[in-house]
GULUMVO-31359 format. One record per residue: x, y, z of N, C-alpha, C, O in turn. Coordinates in steps of 0.1 Angstrom, whole numbers, plus 5000, padded with zeros to 4 digits. Example, Ala and Ser with C-alpha at 12.3 -4.5 7.8 and 13.67 -1.06 7.14 Angstrom:
<pts>
513249435078512349555078513249675078514249675085 512849785071513749895071512950005079513450115080 
</pts>
This chain:
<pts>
715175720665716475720671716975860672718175880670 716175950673716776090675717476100687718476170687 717076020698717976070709718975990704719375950715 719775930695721275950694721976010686722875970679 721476140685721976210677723276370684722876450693 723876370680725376460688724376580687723176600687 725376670687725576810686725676820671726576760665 724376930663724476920646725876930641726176840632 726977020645728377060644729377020652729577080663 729976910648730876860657731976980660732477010649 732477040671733877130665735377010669735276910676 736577060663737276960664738176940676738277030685 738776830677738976820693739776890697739377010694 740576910703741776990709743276900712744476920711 742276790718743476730720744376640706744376710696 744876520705745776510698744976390688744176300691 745476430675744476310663745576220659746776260657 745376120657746075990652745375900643744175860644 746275870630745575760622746375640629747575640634 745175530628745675420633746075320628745375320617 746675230627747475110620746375030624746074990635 745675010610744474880612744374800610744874750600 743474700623743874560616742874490608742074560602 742574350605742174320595741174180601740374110594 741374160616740774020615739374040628739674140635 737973980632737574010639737873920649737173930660 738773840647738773750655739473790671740173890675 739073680678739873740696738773850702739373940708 737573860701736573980706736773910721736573800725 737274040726737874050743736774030753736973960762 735574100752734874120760735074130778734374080787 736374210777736674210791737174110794737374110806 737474030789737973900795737073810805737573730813 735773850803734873780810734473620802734273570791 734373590816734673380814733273350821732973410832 732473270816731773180820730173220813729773330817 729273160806728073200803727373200817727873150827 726073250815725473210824724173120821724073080809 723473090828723072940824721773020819721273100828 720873010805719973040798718872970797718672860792 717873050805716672960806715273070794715473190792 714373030790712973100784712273160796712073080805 711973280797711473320811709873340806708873340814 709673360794708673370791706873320780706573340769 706673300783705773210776704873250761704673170752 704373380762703373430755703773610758703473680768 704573680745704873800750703973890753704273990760 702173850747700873890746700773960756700374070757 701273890766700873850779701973970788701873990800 702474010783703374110789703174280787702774360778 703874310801703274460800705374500800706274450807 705374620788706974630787706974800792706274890788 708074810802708374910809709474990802710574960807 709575120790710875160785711575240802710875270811 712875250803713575320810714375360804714575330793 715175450812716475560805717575510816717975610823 717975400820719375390827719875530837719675550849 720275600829720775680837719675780849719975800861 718375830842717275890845716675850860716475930869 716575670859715875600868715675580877714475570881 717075570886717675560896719175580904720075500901 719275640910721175620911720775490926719975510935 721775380925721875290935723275310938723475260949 724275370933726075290936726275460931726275520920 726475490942727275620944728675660941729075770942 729575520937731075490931731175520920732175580916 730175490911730275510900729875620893729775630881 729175780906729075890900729976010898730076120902 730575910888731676050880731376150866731176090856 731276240866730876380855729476360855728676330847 729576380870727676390869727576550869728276640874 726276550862725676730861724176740859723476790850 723876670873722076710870721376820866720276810861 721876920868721177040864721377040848720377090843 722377000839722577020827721676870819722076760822 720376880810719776810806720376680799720076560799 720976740794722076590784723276580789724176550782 723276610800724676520806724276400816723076350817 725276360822725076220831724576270842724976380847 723676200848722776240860723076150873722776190884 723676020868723675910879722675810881722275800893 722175730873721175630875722275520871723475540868 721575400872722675290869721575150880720675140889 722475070871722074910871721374890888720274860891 722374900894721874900914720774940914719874900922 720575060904718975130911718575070905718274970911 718275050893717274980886716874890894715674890897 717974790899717574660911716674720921715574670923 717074850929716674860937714974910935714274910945 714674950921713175010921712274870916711074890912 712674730917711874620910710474660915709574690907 710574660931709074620936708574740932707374720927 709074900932708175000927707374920910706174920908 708474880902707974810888706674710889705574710885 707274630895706174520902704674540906703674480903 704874620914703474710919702874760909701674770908 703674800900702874900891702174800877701374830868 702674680880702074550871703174510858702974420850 704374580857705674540847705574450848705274410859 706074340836706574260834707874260823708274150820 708174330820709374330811709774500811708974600810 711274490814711874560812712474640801713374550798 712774740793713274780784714274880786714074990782 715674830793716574920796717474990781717174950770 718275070782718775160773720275020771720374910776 721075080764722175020755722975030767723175140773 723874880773725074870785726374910777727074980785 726874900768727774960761728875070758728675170751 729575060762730375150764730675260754731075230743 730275390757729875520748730775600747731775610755 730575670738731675860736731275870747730375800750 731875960755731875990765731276120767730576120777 731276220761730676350761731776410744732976410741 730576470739730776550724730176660727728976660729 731176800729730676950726729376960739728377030737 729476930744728776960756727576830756726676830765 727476760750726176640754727076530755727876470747 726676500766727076340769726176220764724976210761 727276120765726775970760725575890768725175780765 725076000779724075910788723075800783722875690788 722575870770721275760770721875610761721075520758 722975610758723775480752723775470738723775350736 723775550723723475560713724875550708725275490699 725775630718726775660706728175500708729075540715 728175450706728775300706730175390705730475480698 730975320716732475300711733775190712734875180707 732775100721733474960719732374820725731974790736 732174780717730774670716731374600724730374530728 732774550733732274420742732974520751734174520747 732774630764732674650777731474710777730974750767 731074710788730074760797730274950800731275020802 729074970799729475130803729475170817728575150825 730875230821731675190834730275320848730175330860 729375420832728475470845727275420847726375490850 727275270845725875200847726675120860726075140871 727775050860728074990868728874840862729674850853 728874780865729874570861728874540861727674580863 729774430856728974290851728174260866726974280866 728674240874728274140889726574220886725474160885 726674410887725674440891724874450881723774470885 725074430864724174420855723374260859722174250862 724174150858723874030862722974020871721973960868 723074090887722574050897720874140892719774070894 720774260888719874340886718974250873717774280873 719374180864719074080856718274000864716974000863 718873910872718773780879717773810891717273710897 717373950896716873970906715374000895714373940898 715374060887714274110875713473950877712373930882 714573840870713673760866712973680883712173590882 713273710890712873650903711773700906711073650916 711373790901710073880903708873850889707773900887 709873770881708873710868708973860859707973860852 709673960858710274030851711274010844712474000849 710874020827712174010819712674140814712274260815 713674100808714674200807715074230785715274150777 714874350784715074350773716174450767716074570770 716774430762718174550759717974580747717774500737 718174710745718374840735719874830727720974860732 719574790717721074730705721074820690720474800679 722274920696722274950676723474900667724674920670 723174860661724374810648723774900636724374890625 723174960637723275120624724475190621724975200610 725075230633726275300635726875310648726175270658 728175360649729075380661728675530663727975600656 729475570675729275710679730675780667731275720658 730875970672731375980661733275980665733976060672 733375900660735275820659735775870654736775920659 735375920636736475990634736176070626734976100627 736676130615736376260604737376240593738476190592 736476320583737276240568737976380566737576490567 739176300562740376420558740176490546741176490538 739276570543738776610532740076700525740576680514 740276780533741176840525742676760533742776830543 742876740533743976540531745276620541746476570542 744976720547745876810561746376710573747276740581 745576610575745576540588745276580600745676540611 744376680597743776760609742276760609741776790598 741476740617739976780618739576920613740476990618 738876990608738877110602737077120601736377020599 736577290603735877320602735877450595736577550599 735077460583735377560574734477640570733377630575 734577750561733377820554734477880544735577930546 733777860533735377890516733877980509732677960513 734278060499733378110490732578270495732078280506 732678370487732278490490730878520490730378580499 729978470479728778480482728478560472729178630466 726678540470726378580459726678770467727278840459 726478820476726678950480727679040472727379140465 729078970474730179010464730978950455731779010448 730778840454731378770440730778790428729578790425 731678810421731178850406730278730403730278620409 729078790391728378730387728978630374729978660368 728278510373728178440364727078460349725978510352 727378430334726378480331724778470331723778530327 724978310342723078270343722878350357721878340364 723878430360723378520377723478450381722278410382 724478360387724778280399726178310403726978350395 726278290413727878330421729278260415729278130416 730478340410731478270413731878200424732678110424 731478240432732378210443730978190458730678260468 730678060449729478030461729978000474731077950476 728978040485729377990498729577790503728877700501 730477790508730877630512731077620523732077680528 729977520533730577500547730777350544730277270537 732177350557732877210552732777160565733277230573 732477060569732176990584733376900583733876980575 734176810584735176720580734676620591735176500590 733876640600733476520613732176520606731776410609 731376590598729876560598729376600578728276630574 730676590569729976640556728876590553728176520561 728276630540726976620533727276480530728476460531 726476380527726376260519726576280503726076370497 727376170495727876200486727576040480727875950488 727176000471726675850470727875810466728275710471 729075910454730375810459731075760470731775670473 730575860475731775830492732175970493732576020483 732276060506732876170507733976160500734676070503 734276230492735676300481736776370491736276450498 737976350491738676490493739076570478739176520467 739076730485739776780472740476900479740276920491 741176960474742177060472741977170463741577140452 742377300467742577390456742677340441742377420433 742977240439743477180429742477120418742477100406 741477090433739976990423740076850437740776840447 739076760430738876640439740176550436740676520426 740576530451741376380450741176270452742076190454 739776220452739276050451738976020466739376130471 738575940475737875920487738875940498739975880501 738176050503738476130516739175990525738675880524 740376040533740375900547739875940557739676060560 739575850562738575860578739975840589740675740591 739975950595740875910606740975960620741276070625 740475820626740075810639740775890650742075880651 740175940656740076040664741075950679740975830682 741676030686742575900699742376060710743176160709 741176050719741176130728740576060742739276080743 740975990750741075940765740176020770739175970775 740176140770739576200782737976210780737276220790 737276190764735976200761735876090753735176090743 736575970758736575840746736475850737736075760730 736675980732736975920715738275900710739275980709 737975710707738775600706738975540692738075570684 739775470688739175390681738375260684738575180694 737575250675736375170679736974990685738174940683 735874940690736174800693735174700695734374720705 734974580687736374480680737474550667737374650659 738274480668739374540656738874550641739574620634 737574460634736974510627736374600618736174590606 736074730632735474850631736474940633736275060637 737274910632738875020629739374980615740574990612 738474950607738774900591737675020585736575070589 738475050573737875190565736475100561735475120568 736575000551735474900552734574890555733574890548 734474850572733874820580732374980581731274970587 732775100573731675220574731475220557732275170550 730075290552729575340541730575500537730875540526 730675550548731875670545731175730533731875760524 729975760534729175870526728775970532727676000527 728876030542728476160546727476180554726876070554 726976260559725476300566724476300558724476370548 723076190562722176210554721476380552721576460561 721076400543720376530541718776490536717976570540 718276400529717176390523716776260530717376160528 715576270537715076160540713976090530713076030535 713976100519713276110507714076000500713475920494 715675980501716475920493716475810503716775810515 716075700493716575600506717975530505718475500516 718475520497720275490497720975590511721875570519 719975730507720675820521720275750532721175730540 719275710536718275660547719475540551720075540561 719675470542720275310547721875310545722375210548 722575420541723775450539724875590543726075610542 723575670548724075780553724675810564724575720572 725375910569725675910588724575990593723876080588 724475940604723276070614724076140613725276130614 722876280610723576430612724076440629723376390638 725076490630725876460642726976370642727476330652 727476330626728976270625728576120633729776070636 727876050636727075860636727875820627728275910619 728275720625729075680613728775540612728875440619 728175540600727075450595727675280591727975240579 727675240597728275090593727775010580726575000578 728874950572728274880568727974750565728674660561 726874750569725674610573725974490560725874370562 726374570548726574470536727874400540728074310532 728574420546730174390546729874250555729274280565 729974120555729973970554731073990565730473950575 731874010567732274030582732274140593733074130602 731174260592730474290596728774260601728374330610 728274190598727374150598728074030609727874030621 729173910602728873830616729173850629728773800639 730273970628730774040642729574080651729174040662 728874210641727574270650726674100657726174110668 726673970648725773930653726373830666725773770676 727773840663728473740675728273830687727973780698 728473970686728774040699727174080704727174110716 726074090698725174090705724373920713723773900724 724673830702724673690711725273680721724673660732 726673680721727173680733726873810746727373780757 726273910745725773950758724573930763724073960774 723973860753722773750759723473680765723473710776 724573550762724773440764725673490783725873400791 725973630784726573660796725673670804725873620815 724673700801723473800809722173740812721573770822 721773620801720373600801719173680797718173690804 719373750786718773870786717273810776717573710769 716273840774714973830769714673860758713573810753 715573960751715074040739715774120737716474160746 715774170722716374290718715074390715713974360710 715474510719714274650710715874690701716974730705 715374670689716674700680716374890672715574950666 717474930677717475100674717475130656718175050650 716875210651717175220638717175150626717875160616 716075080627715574990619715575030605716274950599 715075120598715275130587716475240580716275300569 717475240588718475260584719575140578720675170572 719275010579719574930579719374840569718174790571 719874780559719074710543718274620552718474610564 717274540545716074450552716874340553716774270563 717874320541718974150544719574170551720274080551 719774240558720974250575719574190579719574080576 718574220585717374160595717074020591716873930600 717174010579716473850575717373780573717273670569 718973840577720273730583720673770597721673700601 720373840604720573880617719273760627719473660632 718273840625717073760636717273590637717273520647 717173540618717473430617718573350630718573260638 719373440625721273360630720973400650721273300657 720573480655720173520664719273420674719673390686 718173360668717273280670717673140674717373090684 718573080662718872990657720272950668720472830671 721373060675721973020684721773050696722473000704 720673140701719873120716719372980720719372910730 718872960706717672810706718772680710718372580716 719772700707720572620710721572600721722372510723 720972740729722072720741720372710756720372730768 719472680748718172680759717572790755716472760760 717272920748716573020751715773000737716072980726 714473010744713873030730713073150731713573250737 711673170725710673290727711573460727711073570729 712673450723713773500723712973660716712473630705 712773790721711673880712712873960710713873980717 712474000696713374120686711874240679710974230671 712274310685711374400676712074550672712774590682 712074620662712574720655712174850660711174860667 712974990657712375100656712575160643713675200639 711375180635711575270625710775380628709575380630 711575500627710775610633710275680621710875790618 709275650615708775660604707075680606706775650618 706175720601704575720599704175620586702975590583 705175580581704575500568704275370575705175320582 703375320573702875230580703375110573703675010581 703375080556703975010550705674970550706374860548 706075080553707275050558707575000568708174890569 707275090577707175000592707574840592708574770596 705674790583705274640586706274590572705674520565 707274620568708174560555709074460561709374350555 709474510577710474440581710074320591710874250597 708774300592708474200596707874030591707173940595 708674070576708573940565709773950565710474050568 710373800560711473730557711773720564712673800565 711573570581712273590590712873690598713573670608 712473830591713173940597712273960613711773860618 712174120621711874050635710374040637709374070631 710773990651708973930656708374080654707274060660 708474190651707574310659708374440655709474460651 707474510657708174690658707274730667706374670673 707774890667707374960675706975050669707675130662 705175060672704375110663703875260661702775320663 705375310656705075460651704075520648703675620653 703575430637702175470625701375510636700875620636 701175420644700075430655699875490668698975490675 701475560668701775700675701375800667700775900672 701775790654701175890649699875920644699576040643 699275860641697375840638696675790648695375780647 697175750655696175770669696375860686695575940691 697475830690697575890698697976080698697576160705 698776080687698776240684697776270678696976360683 697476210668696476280658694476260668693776360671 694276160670693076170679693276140694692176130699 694076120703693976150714694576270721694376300732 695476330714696376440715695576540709694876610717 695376580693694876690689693276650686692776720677 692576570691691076580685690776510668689676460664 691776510663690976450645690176350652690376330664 689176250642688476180639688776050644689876020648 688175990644688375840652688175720636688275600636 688075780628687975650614689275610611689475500607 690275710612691675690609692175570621692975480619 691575590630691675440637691675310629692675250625 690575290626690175180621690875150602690875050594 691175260602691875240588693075190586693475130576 693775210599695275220605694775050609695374990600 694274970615694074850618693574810605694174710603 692974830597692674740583693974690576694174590569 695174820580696374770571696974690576698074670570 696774630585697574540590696874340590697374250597 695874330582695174230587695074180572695174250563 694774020571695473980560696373940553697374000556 696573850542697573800535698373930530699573920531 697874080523697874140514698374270524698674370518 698474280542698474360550699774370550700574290547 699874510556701574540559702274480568703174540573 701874370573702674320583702574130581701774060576 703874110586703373950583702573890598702473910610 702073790589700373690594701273610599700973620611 702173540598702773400601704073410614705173470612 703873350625705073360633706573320622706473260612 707673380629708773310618709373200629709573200641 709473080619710173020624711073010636711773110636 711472930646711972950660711773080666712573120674 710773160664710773330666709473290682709273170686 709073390685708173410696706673290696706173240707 706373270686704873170681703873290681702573260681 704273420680702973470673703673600662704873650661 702173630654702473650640702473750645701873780655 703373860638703974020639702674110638702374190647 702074090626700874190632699974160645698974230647 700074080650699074030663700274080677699674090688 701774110678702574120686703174230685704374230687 702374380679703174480676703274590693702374630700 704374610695704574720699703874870704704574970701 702574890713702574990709702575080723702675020733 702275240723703175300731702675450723702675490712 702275510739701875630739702875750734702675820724 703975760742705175820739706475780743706475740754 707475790740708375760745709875830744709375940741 711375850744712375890744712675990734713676070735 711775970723712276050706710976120707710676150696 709976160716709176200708708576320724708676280735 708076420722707876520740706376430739705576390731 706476430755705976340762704176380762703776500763 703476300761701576300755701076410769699776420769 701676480778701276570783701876720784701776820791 702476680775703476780767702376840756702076960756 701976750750701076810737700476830739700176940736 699276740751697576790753697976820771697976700776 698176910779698376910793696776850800695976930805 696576720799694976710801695476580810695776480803 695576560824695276430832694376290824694576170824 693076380817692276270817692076230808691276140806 692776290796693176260781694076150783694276060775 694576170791696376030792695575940797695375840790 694875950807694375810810693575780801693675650799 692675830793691975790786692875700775692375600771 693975750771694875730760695275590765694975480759 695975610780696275480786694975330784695175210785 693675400783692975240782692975240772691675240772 693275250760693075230750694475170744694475080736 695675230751696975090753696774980758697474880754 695974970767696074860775694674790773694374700781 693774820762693274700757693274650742692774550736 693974750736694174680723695074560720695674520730 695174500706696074440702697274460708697574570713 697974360708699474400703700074370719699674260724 701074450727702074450737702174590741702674670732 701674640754701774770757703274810757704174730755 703574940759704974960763704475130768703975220761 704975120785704975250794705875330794706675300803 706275420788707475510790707875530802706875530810 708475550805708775560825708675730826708975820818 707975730841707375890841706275900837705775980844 705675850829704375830826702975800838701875840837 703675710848703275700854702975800867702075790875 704075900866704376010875703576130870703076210877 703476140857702476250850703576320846703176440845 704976310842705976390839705476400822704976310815 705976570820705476660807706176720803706176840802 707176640797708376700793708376700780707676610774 709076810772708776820754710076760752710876730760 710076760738711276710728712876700737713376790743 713176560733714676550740715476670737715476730726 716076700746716376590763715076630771714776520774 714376700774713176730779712676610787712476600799 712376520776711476410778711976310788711376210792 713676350793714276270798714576290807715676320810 713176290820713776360835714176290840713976170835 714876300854714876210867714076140877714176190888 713076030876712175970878712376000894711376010900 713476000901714076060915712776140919712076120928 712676240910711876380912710676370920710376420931 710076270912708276230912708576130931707676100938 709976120935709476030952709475890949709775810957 709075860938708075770935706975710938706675600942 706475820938705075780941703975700938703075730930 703975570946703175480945701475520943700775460936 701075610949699475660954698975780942697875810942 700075850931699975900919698975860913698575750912 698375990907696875940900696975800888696175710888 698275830877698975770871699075630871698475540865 700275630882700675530889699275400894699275280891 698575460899697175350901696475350889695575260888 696575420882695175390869696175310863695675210857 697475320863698275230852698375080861698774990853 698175060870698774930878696974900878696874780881 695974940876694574900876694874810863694774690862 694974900856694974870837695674730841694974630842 696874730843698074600840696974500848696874380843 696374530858695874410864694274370856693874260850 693874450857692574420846692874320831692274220827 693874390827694974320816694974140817694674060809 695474130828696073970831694873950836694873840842 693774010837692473910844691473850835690773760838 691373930819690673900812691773880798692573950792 691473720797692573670781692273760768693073800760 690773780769690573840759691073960752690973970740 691974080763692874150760694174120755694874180748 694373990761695673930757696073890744696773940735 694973760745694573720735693973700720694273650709 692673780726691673800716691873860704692773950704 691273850692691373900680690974080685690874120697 690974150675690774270677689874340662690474360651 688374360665687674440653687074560662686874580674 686974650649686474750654684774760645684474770634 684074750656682674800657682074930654681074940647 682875020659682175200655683675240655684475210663 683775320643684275460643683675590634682675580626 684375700636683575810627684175890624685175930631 683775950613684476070605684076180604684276270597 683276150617682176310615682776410630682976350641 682976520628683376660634683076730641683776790648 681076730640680276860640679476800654680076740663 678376820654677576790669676676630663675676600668 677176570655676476450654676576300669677576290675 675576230672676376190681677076080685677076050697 677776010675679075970678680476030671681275980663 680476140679681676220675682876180684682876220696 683976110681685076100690684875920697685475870706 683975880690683675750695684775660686684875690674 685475560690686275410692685975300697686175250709 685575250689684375100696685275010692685575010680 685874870703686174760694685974660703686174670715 685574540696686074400704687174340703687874350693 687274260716688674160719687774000720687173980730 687773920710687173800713688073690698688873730690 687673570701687973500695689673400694690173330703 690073430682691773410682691973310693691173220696 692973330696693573240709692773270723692973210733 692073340723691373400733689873260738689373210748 689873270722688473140728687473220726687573290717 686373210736685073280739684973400748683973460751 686273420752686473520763686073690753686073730741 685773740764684873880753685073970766684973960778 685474080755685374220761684974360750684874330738 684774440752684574560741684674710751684074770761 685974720741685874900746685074980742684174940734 684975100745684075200739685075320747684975330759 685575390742686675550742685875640735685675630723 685375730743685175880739686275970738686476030749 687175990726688376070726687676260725688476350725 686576280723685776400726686176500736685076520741 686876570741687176640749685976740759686176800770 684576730748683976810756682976800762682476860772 682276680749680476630751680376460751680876370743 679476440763679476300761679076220743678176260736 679676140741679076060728678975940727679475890737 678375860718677175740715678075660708678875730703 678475520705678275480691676975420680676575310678 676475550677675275550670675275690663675875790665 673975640651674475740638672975680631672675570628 671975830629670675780626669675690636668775620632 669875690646669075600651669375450656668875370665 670575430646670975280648672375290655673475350652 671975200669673575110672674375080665674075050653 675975080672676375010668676574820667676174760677 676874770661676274620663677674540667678774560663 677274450678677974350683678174230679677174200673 679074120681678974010679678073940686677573830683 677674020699676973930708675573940706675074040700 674773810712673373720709672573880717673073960724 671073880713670173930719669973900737669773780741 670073990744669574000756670973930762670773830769 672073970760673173950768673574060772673774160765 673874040789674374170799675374180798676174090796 675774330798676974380801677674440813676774500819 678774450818678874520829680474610822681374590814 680274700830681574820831682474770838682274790850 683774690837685074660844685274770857685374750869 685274950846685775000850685375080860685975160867 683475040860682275110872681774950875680974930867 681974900879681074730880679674770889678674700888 679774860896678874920903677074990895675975010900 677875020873676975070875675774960869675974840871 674574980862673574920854673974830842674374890832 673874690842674274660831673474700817672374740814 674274680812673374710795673174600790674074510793 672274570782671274460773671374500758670874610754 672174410750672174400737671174370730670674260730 670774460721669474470713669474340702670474270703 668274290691667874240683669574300675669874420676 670374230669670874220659671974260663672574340656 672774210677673674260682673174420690673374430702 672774480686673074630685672874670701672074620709 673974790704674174860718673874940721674375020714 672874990729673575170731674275200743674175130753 675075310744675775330754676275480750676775520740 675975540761677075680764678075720774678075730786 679275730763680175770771680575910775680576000766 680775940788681176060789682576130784683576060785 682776260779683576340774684976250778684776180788 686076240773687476220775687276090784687776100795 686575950780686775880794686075750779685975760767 685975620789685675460782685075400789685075440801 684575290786683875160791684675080784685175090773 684774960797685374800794684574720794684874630803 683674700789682074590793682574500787683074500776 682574370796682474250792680874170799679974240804 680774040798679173980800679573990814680773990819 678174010819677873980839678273890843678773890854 678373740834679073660843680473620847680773530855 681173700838682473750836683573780848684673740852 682273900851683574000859683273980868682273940874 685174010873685673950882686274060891687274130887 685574070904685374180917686674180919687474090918 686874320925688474400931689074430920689974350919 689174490912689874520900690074650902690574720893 
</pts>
């Protein structure tokens, strides 16, 4: 969740600060005063079975030219003008390209712009039931919804309950003013102490963004500390900073009011801290916080019809907010018609155990699989390492004893978390996979290797266009740019993939082992080789096997000493190439065993001759 992070140094506003007379109850959530659910049907059957499209709202499209106010294309983190209309208007570009679920950014009404970056990508929350007025209304989120599912496209929305944007600043030194400071002379000229340390150390004091303090930010005074700093909400119209809404989250309460994380090492900081950038961290423990966040995200399902949440900030959050959230979540969709209802997390983390923590105890169907951004796609399809760390990275997840849970949860999707993870080349937090390696045929290569593993692909938008943007805002261009180009090298390898995808269950479906990998470096020859099958599971008998040379320079084998590697499959069964059907099939040796060479940066999709299935 880096892209919701402000400006490191909030400075303070100008215009006028107000503490506000708070109230106490959550009850009466306005939501615009909008009347009528809309009628909730399951759009989807098997999420396996889906290919998920991230977008950036603002980036994507502009359709409704009314609602382009403080737009500033040239400036990277400001508002550019995309919105709900376009999105409607790009379906069939999505469609073509083989989407089936959408992953739009947060509708939510945001800070409006902090110190020069605006609220565009939807992170910074400032009042949980309106709509953000530069996506567009209800009619046009609804209609862009309703037109999605007519095309057998669902829709999935981007939800943080971590924190709000930043509302307000603790009165540290208890003035009633926002204050930014620097106190203390420095070891330069302050007299020494006798262990040689400064009287008079340096102190920067942020009052919108302090250090984290496990009591709770302190105020103090010339005087010494005076006991917990107040937080007082910020009242500026012109850049919404508001106080927050439902009435709730205008309760001191209602935040942890411990400061900016500094140590991501501490996890009390991790799950109680503010994003640097003054985020102001809710807390999730508070029993009427917890049911608010979960009334106000059901109810914009219950407006909308919406398919899913991708929930922001996952491990900022204790695990009992998830394993009372998804539950309660589940449990009142199911009841108004919607079931298959998908929740999956972001923890932007590499620990792989962590990650898969939150997918026990009822908590959600799925995450989004960092670990596996980072040990495979950076580490061997971006910079070259070894292809064993593949297969090591899938061992942890398989099993009673694996980091992820085996068992669907109850009323949840019907399949088990490590079989439905998430995964995804690059996307909004991270500069974009042609950013790192500028190589056409590395992405594609990267790209079949999304699009036949385990799990649920997920396309970053632009990806398809070949856009190479580094670290946000970078990563966040104007999809406008690319024309949209249907006939893009991209664009067709990825709408091949999606269709290849739904033609063979076994990608869908199938279990997933790996056959070859290797740890070797040098000129041996299966250097860079990724061998796996898709068979079994819910899949049946349906069979496929990749074979990815992530090698950049020399073709390679899976073989080592003389010997294949070995297949599940019987002696003297043919193979053909999905991805050449044109060329020679190959014949599986005595004992399973294959050979096959792949050329430098490229794969085979062999499944048996009697299989495949022409025009692909």
């Amino acid at each position: 969740m880096i892209s919701s992070y402000p400006v490191r140094f909030r400075r303070a506003l100008a215009l006028g600060v107000t503490t506000l007379t708070l109230l106490a109850s959550t009850a009466c959530m306005d939501f615009e005063g909008l009347e009528g659910e809309r009628p909730m049907r399951t759009h989807v059957q098997d999420w396996r079975d889906e290919v998920i499209y991230q977008l950036m709202v603002d980036r994507f499209a502009n359709g409704d030219l009314a609602n382009d106010y403080r737009i500033q294309r040239d400036g990277p983190a400001r508002y550019h003008g995309g919105d709900w209309r376009g999105v409607e208007s790009k379906l069939d570009y999505l469609s073509n390209l083989g989407v089936t679920a959408l992953w739009i950014s947060p509708i939510v009404k945001n800070v409006e712009t902090d110190a020069g970056v605006d609220g565009y990508h939807g992170y910074w929350t400032q009042d949980f039931t309106q709509l953000n007025p530069h996506f567009g209304d209800m009619a046009s989120l609804r209609r862009m919804i309703d037109k999605a599912h007519d095309r057998g496209i669902k829709v999935i929305l981007d939800i943080v309950v971590n924190h709000v944007g930043q509302l307000f600043y603790y009165d540290i030194n208890l003035n009633g003013q926002p204050d930014e400071r620097v106190e203390g002379a420095g070891p330069l000229i302050a007299p020494k102490q006798p262990d040689g340390s400064p009287t008079s150390p340096v102190s920067h004091i942020n009052e919108y963004d302090p250090d984290y303090d496990p009591r709770g930010v302190q105020a103090w005074t010339s005087l010494g500390e005076a006991g917990p700093a107040p937080i007082v909400f910020v009242f500026d119209p012109a850049s919404n900073h508001m106080p927050p809404e439902p009435a709730i989250f205008q309760e001191p309460r209602a935040y942890n009011r411990k400061g900016r994380i500094w140590s991501y090492d501490d996890a009390l900081q991790v799950e109680e801290g503010d994003f640097p950038g003054g985020l102001k961290d809710l807390n999730t423990r508070d029993p009427e916080v917890r049911q608010a966040l979960i009334d106000i995200f059901v109810r914009w399902v219950e407006l909308t019809d919406l398919d899913g949440f991708r929930i922001d900030t996952l491990k900022h959050v204790e695990r009992e907010f998830w394993e009372e959230f998804a539950p309660a979540v589940r449990q009142r969709l199911a009841a108004k018609g919607k079931t298959n209802f998908f929740m999956f997390g972001e923890a932007f983390d590499g620990r792989d155990d962590l990650i898969g923590s939150y997918t026990f105890n009822q908590g959600v169907d799925s995450v989004f699989y960092f670990s596996q951004y980072f040990t495979v796609y950076r580490d061997v399809f971006q910079y070259g390492q070894d292809t064993k760390r593949i297969e090591t990275l899938f061992s942890q997840r398989q099993g009673a004893g694996g980091n992820y849970g085996t068992v669907a949860h109850p009323g949840g999707i019907g399949v088990a978390p490590n079989k439905a993870l998430v995964n995804f080349v690059d996307n909004h937090d991270v500069a974009r996979f042609l950013y790192g390696r500028p190589d056409p045929a590395a992405l594609d290569n990267a790209l079949l290797f999304l699009f036949t593993e385990d799990g649920i692909p997920c396309v970053y938008y632009g990806t398809e266009q070949g856009f190479s943007g580094g670290n946000d805002p970078a990563n966040r261009e104007d999809l406008w740019q690319s024309g949209y180009d249907q006939g893009s090298r991209h664009y067709q390898w990825i709408r091949r993939l999606t269709r290849i995808r739904r033609a063979y269950p076994a990608l869908t479906r199938g279990d997933l082992r790996v056959v070859w990998s290797s740890d070797r470096t040098g000129d041996e020859p299966d250097v860079g080789i990724i061998a796996f099958e898709r068979t079994g599971g819910d899949a049946g008998d349906a069979y496929a096997l990749a074979v990815i040379n992530t090698h950049a320079l020399r073709p390679s084998s899976p073989e080592f000493g003389g010997v294949p590697m070995a297949t599940s499959l019987p002696p003297g069964t043919r193979l053909v190439d999905v991805l050449a059907p044109g060329a020679p099939p190959l014949t599986v040796e005595a004992g399973g065993g294959l050979r096959v060479t792949v050329p430098a940066t490229s794969g085979k999709l062999l499944v048996r001759e009697g299989d495949l299935i022409s025009g692909l």
